[in-house]
TORTIDO-360304 format. One record per residue (C-alpha): chain; residue number from 1; residue in three letters; z, x, y. Coordinates in nm, 4 decimals. Layout:
BEGIN
R | cadena | num | residuo | w | u | v
R | A | NUM | Ala | Z | X | Y
...
END
This chain:
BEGIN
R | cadena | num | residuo | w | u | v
R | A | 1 | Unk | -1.8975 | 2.0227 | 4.5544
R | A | 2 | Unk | -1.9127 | 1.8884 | 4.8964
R | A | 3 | Unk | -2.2473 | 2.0305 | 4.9551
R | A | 4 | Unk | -2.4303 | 1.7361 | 4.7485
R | A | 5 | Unk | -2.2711 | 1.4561 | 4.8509
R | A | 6 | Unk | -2.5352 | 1.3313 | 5.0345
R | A | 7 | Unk | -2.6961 | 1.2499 | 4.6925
R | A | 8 | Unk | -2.4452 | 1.0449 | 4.5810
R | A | 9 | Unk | -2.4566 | 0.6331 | 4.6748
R | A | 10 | Unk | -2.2610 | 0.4880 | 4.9688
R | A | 11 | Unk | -2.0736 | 0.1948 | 4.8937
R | A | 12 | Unk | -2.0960 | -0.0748 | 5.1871
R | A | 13 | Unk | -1.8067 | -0.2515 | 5.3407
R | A | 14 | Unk | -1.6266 | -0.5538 | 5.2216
R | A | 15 | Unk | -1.7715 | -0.7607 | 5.5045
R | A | 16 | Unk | -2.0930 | -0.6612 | 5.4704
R | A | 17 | Unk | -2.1416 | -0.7764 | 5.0566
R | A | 18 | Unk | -1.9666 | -1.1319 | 5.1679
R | A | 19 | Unk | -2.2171 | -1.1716 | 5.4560
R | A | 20 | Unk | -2.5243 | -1.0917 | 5.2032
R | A | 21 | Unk | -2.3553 | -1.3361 | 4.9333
R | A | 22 | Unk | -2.3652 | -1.5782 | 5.1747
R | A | 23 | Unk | -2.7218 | -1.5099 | 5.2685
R | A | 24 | Unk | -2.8502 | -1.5538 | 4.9272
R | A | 25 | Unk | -2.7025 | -1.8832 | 4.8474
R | A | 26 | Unk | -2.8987 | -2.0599 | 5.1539
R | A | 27 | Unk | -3.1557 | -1.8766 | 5.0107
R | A | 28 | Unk | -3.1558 | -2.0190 | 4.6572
R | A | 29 | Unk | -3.1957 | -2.3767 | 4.7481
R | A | 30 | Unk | -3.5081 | -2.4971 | 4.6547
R | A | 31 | Unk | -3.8066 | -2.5589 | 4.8081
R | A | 32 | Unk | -4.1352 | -2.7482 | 4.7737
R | A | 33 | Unk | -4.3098 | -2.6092 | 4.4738
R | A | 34 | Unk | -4.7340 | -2.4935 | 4.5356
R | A | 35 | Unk | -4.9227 | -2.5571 | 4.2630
R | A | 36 | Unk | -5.0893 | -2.2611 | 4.1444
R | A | 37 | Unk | -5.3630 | -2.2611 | 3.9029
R | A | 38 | Unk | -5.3292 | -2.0096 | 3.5957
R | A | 39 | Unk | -5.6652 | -1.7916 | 3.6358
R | A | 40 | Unk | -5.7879 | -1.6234 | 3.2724
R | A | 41 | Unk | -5.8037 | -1.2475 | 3.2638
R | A | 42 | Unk | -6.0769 | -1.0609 | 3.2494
R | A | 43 | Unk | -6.1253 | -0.9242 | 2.9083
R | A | 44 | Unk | -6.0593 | -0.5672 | 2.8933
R | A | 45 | Unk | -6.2758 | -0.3232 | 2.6336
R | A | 46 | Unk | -6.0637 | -0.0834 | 2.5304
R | A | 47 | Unk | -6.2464 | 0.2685 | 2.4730
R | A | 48 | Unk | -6.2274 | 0.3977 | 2.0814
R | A | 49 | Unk | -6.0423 | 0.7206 | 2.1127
R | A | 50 | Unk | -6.2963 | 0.9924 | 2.0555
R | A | 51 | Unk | -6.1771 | 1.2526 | 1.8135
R | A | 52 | Unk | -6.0273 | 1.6420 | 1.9029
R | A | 53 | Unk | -6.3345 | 1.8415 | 1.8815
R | A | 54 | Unk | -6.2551 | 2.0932 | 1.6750
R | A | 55 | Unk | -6.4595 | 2.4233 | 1.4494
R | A | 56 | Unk | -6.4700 | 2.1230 | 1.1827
R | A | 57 | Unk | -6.8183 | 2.0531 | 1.2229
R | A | 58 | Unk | -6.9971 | 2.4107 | 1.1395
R | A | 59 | Unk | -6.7818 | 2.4880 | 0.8608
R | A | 60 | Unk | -6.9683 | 2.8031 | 0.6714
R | A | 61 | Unk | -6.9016 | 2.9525 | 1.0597
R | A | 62 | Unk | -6.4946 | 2.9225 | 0.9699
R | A | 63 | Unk | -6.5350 | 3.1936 | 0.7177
R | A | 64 | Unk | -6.6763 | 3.5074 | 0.8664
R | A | 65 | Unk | -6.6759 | 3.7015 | 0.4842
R | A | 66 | Unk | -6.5339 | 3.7699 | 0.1900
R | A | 67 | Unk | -6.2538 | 4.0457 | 0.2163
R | A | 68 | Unk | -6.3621 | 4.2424 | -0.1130
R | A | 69 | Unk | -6.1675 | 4.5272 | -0.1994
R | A | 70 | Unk | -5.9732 | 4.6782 | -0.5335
R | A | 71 | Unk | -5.6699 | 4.4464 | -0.4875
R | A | 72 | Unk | -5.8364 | 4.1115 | -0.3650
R | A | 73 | Unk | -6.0965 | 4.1686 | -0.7162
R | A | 74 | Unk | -5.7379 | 4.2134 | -0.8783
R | A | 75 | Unk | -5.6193 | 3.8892 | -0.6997
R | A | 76 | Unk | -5.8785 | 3.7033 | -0.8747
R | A | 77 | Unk | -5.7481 | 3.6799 | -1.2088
R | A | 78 | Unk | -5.4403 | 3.4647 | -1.0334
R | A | 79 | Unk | -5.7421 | 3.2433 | -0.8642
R | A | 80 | Unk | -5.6445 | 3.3807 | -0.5256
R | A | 81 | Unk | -5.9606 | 3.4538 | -0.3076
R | A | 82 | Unk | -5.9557 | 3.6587 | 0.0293
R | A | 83 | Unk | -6.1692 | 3.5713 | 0.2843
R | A | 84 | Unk | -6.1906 | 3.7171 | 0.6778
R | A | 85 | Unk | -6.1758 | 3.4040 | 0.9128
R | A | 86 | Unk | -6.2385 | 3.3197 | 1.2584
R | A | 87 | Unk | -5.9425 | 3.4301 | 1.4885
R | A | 88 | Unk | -5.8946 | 3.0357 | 1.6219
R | A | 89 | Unk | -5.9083 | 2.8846 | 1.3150
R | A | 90 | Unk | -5.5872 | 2.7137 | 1.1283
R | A | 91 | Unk | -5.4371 | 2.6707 | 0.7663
R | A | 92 | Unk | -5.6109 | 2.2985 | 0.7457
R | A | 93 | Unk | -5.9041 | 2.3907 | 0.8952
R | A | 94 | Unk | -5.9964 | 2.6556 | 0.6474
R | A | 95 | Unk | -5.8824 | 2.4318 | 0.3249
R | A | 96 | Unk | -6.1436 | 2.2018 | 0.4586
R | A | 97 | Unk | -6.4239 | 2.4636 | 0.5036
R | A | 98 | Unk | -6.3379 | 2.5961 | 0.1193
R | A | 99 | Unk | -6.3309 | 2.3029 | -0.0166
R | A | 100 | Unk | -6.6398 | 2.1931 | 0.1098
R | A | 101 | Unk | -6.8452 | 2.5131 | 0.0829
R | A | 102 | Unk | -6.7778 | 2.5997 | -0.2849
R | A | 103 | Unk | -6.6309 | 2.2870 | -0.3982
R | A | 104 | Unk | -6.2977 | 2.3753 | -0.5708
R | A | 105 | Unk | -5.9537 | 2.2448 | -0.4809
R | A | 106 | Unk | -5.7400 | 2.4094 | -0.2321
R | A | 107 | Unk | -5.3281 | 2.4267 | -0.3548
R | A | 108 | Unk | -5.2222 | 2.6977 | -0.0976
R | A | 109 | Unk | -5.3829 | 2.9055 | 0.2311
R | A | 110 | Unk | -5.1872 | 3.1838 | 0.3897
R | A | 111 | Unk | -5.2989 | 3.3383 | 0.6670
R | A | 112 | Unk | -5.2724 | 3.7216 | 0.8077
R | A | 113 | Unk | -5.3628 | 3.8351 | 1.1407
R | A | 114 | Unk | -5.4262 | 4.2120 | 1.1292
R | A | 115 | Unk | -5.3576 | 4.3811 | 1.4726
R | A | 116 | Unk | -5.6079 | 4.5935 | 1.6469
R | A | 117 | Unk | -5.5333 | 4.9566 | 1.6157
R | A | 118 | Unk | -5.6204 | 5.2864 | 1.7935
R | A | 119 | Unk | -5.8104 | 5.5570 | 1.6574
R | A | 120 | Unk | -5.9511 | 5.8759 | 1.6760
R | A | 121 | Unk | -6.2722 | 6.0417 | 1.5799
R | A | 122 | Unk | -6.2801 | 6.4472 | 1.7080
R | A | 123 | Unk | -6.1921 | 6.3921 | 2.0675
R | A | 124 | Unk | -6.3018 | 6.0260 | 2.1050
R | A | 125 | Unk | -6.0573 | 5.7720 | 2.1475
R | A | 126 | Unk | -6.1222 | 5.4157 | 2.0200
R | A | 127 | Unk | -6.0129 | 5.1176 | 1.8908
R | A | 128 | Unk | -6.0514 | 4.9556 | 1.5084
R | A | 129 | Unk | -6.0841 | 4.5461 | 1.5615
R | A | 130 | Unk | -5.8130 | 4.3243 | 1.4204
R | A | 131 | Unk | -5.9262 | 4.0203 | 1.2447
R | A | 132 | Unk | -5.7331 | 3.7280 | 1.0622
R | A | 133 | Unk | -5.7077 | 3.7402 | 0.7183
R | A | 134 | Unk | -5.6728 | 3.4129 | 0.4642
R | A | 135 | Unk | -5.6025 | 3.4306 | 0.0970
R | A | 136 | Unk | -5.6751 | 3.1097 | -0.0830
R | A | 137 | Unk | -5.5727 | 3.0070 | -0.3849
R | A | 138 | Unk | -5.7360 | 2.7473 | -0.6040
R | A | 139 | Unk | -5.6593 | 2.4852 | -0.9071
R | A | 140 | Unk | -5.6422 | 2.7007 | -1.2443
R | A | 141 | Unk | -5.9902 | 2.7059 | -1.4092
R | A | 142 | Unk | -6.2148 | 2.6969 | -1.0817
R | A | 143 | Unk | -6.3890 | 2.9893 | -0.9640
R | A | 144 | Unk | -6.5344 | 3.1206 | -0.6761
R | A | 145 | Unk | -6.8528 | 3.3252 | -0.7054
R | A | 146 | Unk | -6.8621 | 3.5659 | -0.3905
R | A | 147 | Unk | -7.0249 | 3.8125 | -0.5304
R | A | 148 | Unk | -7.3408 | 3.7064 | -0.7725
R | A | 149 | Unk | -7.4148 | 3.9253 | -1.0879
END
């Protein structure tokens, strides 16, 4: 493509390279050395790298509630526990909020976002909130108590 070859390098004449050669070789002979005194650098503090601030820190805030229903009391008897979460909040994050609020050991955390949906009541139009759903299951033996007896 002709239209971009003014991007491409020009090479210079024969005569030109020989007359630069030549140039550099007068150039290379040396000359009186300066003395020049070494100074010491200033020492430079490097800053600690401050850590992502993240939801970590007000962790009973991570877990909105318990999602209680027919088939998450079902899900209990497989030590998987449903809880609604905030909509920002990750897989890692919410290990970490379990774990620390009730003390039992995380093994897996999936995570369900459940979409917003429209909705009618007579003639009134609306819409029904989506929230983000994550079912937790823990180490065989440890429970959860979300609802006290």
């Amino acid at each position: 493509m002709s239209l971009f070859n003014f991007l491409k390098k020009k090479k210079k004449p024969l005569a030109v390279t020989k007359a630069l050669a030549g140039k550099e070789k007068k150039e290379d002979q040396p000359k009186a050395e300066k003395k020049v005194e070494a100074r010491p650098l200033p020492e430079v503090k490097l800053a600690a790298k401050k850590p992502r601030k993240r939801i970590l820190g007000k962790l009973s805030q991570i877990l909105c509630s318990p999602h209680v229903t027919e088939k998450t009391t079902a899900a209990e008897k497989e030590n998987k526990y449903v809880f609604k979460v905030l909509p920002r909040a990750n897989k890692s994050e919410i290990k970490k909020a379990i774990e620390g609020l009730y003390g039992v050991d995380v093994i897996d955390v999936k995570i369900i976002n459940i979409p917003k949906r429209r909705r009618k009541l007579g003639k009134q139009k609306g819409w029904r909130r989506g929230y983000k759903k994550a079912i937790v299951k823990i180490k065989k033996g440890q429970k959860i108590e979300i609802l006290p007896r």
